[in-house]
C-alpha positions as CSV (number, residue, x, y, z in Angstrom):
1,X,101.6,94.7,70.8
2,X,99.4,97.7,70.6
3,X,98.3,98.6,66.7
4,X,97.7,101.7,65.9
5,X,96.0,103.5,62.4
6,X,99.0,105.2,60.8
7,X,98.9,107.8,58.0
8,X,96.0,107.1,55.1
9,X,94.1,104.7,57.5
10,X,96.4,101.5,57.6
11,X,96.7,100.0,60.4
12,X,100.5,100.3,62.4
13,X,101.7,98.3,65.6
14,X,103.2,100.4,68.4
15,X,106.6,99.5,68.0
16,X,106.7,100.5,64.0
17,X,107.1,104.2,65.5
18,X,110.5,105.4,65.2
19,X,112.0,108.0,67.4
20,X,111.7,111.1,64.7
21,X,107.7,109.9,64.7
22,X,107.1,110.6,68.2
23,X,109.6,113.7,68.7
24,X,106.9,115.2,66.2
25,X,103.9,114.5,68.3
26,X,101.8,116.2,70.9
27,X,100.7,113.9,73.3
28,X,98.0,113.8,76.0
29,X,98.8,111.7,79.0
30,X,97.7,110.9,82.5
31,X,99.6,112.1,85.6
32,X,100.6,110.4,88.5
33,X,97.8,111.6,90.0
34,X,95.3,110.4,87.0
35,X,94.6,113.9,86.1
36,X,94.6,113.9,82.5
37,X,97.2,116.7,80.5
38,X,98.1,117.6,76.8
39,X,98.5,118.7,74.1
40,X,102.0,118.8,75.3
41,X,105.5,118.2,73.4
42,X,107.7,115.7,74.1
43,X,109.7,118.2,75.8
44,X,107.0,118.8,78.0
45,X,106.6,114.8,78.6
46,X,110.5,115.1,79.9
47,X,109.6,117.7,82.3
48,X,106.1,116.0,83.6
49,X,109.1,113.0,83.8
50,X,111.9,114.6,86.0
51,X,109.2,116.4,88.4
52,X,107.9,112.9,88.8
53,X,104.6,113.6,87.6
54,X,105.0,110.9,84.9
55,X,106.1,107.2,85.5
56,X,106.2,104.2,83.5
57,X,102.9,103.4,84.1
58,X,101.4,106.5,82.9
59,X,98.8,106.6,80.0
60,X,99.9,108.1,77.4
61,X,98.0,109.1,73.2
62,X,99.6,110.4,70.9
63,X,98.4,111.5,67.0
64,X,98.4,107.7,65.0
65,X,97.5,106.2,68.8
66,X,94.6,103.3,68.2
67,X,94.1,103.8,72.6
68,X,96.3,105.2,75.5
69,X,98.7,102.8,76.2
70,X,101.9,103.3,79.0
71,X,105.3,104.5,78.4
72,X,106.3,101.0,79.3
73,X,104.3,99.9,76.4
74,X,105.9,101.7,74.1
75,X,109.5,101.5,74.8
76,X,111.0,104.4,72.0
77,X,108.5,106.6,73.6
78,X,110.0,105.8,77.0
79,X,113.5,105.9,76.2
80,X,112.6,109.3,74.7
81,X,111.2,110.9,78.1
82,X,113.5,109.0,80.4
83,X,116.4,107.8,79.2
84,X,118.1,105.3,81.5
85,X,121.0,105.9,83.7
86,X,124.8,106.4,82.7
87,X,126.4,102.9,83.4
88,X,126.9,102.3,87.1
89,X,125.5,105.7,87.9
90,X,122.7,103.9,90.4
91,X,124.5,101.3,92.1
92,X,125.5,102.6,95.2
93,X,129.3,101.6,96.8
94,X,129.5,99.3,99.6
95,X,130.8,101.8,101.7
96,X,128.2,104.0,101.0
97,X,125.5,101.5,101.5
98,X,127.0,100.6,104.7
99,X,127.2,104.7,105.9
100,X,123.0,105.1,104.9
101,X,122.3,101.5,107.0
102,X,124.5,103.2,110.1
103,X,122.4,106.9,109.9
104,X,119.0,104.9,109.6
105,X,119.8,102.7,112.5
106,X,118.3,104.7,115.9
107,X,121.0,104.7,118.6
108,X,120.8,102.7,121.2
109,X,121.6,103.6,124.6
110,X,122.7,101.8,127.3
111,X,120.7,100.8,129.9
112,X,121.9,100.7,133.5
113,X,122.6,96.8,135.1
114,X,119.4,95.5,136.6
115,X,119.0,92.4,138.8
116,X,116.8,89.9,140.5
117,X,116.8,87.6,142.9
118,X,114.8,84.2,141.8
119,X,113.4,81.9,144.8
120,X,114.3,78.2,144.0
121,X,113.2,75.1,145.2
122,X,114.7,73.9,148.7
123,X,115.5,77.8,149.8
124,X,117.5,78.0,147.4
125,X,118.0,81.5,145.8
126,X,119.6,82.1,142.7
127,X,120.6,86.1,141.6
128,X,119.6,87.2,137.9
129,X,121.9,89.6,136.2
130,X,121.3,92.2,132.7
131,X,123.8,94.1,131.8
């Protein structure tokens, strides 16, 4: 776990802050991109979020923050900006797993019959056929 110094200079691990401490905060944080951003809201974190300019591994420092650390270090936080999917809401049917395979797969065409005629030994000949 990450510590951090909390109010009057004690010292405070990562996962002591509760979700009404870091809906207070203004945060700096690294994009995608490693350009660094802030002071922003946690609003603001949720919007770098859903324009995917913010992902897990994302550096983050908040007020109380010893370092950066990444929203996957600091789960409350990450709940906060992304909270995870309604149940079942990313699995995909097997029908409709089985429509995306079809519309990747190029179509083929088909080719015209071709043939060849192999020499063998003893003048022997022996015809090759691809349909």
């Amino acid at each position: 776990n990450v510590d951090t110094h909390g109010g009057g200079g004690r010292r405070r691990r990562m996962s002591g802050f509760t979700k009404e401490d870091l809906q207070a905060l203004h945060y700096f944080w690294q994009d995608a991109a490693g350009a660094q951003n802030g002071p922003s809201t946690l609003e603001e974190l949720r919007s770098a979020w859903k324009m995917k300019n913010l992902h897990a591994n994302c550096y983050v420092f908040g007020d109380g923050f010893e370092d950066w650390v990444t929203l996957e270090q600091l789960p409350v936080l990450k709940k906060l900006v992304a909270p995870p999917p309604p149940p079942g809401g990313t699995k995909k049917s097997s029908a409709t797993k089985a429509a995306a395979a079809k519309a990747k797969r190029p179509a083929l065409e088909r080719q015209a019959s071709s043939s060849k005629t192999v020499a063998l030994k003893g003048g022997w000949q022996k015809k090759l056929t691809c349909d």
